[in-house]
C-alpha positions in Angstrom: -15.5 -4.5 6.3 -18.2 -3.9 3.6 -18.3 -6.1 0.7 -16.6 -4.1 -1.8 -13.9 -3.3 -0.2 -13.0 -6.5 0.5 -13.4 -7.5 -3.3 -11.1 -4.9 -4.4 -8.7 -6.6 -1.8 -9.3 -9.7 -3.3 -8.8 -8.9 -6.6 -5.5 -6.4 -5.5 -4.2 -9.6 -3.9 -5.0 -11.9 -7.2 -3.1 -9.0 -9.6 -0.2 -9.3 -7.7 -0.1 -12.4 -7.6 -0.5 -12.8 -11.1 2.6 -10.4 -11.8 4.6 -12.6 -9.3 4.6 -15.7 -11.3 4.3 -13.8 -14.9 7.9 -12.8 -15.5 9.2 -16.7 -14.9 6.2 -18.1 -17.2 7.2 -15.7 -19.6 10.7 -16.6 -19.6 10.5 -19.8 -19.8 8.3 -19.8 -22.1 10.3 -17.5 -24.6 13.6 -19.6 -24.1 11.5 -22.1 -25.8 10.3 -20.3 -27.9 13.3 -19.0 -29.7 14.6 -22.7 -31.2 10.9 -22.4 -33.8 10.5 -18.5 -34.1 11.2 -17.7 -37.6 10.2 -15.7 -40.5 6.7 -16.9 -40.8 5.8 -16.7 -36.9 7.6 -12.8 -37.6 5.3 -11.9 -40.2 1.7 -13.6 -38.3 3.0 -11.2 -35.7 3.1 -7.9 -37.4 -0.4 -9.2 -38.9 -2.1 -9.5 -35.6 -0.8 -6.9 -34.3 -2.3 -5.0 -37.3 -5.4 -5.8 -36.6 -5.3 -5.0 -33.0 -3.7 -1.5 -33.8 -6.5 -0.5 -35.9 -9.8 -2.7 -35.1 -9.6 -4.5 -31.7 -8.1 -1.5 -29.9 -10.2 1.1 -30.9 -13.3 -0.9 -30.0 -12.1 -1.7 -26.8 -11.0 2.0 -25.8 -14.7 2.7 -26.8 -16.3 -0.4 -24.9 -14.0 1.3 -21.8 -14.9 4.6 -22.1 -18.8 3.4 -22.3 -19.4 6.3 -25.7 -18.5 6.4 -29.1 -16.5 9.5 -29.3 -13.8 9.5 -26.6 -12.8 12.6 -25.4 -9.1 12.4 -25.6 -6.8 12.1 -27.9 -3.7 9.2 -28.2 -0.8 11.5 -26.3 2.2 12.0 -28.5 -0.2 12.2 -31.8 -1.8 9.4 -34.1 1.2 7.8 -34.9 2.6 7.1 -31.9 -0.6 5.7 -30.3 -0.8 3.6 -34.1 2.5 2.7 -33.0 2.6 1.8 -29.4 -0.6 -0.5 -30.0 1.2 -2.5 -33.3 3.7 -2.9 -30.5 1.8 -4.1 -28.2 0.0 -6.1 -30.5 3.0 -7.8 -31.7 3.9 -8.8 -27.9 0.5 -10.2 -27.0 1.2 -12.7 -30.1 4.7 -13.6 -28.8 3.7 -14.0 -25.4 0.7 -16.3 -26.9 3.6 -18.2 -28.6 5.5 -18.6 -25.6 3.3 -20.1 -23.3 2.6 -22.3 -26.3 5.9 -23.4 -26.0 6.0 -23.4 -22.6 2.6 -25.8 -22.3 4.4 -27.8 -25.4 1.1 -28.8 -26.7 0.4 -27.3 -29.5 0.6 -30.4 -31.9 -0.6 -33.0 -28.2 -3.9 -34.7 -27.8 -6.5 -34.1 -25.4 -4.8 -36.0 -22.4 -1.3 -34.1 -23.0 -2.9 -31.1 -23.6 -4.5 -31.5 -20.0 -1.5 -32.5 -18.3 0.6 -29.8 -19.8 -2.3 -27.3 -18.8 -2.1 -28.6 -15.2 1.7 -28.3 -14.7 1.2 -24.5 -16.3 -1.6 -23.9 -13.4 0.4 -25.4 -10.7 4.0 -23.5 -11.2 1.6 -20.3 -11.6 0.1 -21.5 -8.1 3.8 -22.1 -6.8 5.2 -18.8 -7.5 2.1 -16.8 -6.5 1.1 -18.3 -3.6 3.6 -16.3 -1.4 2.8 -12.8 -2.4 -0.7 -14.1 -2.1 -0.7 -14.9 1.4 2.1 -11.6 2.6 -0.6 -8.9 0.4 -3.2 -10.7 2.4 -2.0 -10.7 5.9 -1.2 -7.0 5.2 -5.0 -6.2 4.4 -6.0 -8.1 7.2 -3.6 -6.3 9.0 -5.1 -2.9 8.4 -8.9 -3.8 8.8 -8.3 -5.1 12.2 -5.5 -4.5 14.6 -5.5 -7.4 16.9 -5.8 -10.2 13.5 -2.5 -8.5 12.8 0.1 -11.0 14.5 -1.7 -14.0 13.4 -2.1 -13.4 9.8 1.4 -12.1 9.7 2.6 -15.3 11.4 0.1 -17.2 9.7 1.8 -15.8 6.3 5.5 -16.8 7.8 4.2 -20.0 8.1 2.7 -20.5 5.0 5.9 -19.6 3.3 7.7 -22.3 4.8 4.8 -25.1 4.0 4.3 -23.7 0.4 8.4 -24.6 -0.2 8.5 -27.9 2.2 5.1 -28.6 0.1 6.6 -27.8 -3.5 9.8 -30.0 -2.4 12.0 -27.4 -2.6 14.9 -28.2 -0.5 15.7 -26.9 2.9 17.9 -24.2 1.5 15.9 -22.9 -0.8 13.2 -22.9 1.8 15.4 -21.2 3.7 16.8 -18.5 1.1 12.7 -17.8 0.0 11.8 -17.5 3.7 14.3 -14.7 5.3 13.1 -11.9 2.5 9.7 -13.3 3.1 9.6 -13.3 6.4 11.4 -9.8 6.6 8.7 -8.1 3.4 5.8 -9.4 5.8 6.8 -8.6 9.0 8.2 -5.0 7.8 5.2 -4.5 6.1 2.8 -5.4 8.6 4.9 -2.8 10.9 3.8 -0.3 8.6 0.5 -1.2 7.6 0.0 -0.6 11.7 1.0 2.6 12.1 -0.9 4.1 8.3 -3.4 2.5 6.8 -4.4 4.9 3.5 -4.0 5.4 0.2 -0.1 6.1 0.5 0.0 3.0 2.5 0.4 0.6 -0.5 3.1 2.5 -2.5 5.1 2.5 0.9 4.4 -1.6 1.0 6.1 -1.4 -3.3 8.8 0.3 -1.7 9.6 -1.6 1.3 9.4 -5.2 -0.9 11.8 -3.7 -3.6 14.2 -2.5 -0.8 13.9 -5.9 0.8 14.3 -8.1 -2.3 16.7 -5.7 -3.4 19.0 -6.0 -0.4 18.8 -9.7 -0.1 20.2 -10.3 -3.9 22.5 -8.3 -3.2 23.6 -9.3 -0.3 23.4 -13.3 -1.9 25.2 -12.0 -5.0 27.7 -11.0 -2.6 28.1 -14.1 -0.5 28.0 -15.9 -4.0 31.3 -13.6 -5.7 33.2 -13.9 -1.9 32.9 -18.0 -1.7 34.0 -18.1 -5.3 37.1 -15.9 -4.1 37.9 -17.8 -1.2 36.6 -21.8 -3.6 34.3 -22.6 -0.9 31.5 -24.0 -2.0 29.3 -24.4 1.4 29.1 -20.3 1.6 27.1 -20.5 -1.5 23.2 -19.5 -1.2 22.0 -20.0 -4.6 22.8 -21.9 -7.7 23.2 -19.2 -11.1 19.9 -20.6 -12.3 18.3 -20.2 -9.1 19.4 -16.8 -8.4 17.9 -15.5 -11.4 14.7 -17.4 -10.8 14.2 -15.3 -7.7 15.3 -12.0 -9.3 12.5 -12.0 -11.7 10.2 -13.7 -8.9 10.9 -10.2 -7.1 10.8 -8.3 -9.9 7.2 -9.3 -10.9 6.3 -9.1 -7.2 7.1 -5.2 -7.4 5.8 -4.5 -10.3 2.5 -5.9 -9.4 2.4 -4.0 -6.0 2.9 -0.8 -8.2 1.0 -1.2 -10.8 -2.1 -3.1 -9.7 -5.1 0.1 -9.1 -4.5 1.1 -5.0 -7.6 -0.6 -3.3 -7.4 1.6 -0.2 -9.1 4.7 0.0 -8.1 7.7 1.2 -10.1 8.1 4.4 -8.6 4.0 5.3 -7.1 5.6 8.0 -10.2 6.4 9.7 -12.7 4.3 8.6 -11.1 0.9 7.6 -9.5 -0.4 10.3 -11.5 -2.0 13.1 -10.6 -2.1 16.7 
């Protein structure tokens, strides 16, 4: 496989990761967030977001683009493009604030500062380890046919040691590994039989249906025991079950949005036999 192509796998692999784990980081971090945010942190919002609306953006859009005068104009007029970047401009400074509160050391020396850092970097690693390894055995998958049942097992496994590792619990090892298992598996399946450019929005749909179907399906386990006050039929606490639906939900937002790294002619030319 030539270089390049396996960098954009790489990097495909490390965006979805990176979506995986952002939705809980960003959670958590904005449940913190909320006991400090007041009229001051408000207003040192709108003002950053000023200046990205009208300085930083423009530069970057040019920096992009590689020319001074860009060729298009913001769709839905000036104002709305003035508009959607304040916005956006605002949420980069609350999501700054959040993982501030998150990390909690804002106001910490050196040594705190460095621990907090290193829990932050190893909950990211925890959450996006498993889409990590699944995105990878399916590109493995499709460059070579026979690696296909190892670095799908391979990714099974690793789901299991990344939980048992983490000290999880058996039954949470057990509720993260049946949709895993099933998302990498399934997906391998039909990573086999098309490998092209339609391949990976196939792969967003098939995790989403998965995920999907397995909340459900918990959600429904978890309102029957509570009918019937039994306890042991229970597969998640309430904490935990939303844990995992925005673990899934950043999972399937990063296999849609992250650029698709296969080209078109994949079918033909990048799987080896």
């Amino acid at each position: 496989m030539p270089f390049a192509r396996a960098l954009a796998y790489t990097v495909y692999t490390l965006w979805v990761s990176v979506c995986a784990f952002a939705p809980e980081l960003l959670w958590q971090g904005f449940a913190l967030m909320r006991g400090h945010f007041g009229t001051a942190e408000l207003f040192s919002a709108l003002f950053i977001g000023t200046l990205f609306a009208f300085f930083v953006e423009p530069l970057m859009e040019r920096l992009k683009a590689g020319r001074w005068h860009l060729a298009h104009a913001p769709s839905g007029g000036m104002l709305l493009g003035v508009l959607v970047s304040l916005a956006f401009g605002i949420v980069v400074v609350c999501i700054h604030e959040a993982m501030i509160a998150y990390i909690g050391a804002e106001h910490a020396g050196d040594e705190a500062k460095k621990a907090s850092l290193a829990r932050a970097i190893d909950s990211a690693c925890e959450w996006a380890s498993i889409p990590a390894a699944v995105t990878a055995a399916w590109f493995v998958s499709g460059t070579s046919r026979r690696l296909a049942l190892p670095a799908t097992g391979l990714a099974c496994v690793w789901i299991v040691f990344i939980g048992h590792s983490y000290g999880w619990g058996w039954p949470i090892v057990v509720t993260s590994a049946v949709p895993g298992f099933f998302i990498a598996l399934l997906g391998s399946r039909v990573v086999l039989r098309r490998w092209d450019a339609s391949t990976i929005p196939v792969l967003a749909q098939l995790t989403a249906w998965v995920a999907g179907s397995w909340m459900l399906l918990a959600w429904g386990i978890q309102a029957g025991s509570e009918l019937i006050d039994s306890p042991g039929l229970q597969l998640y606490t309430p904490e935990a079950f939303y844990e995992d639906l925005r673990f899934y939900l950043g999972w399937c937002l990063g296999l849609s949005v992250a650029p698709n790294p296969v080209p078109d002619n994949g079918a033909q030319n990048g799987r080896a036999t």
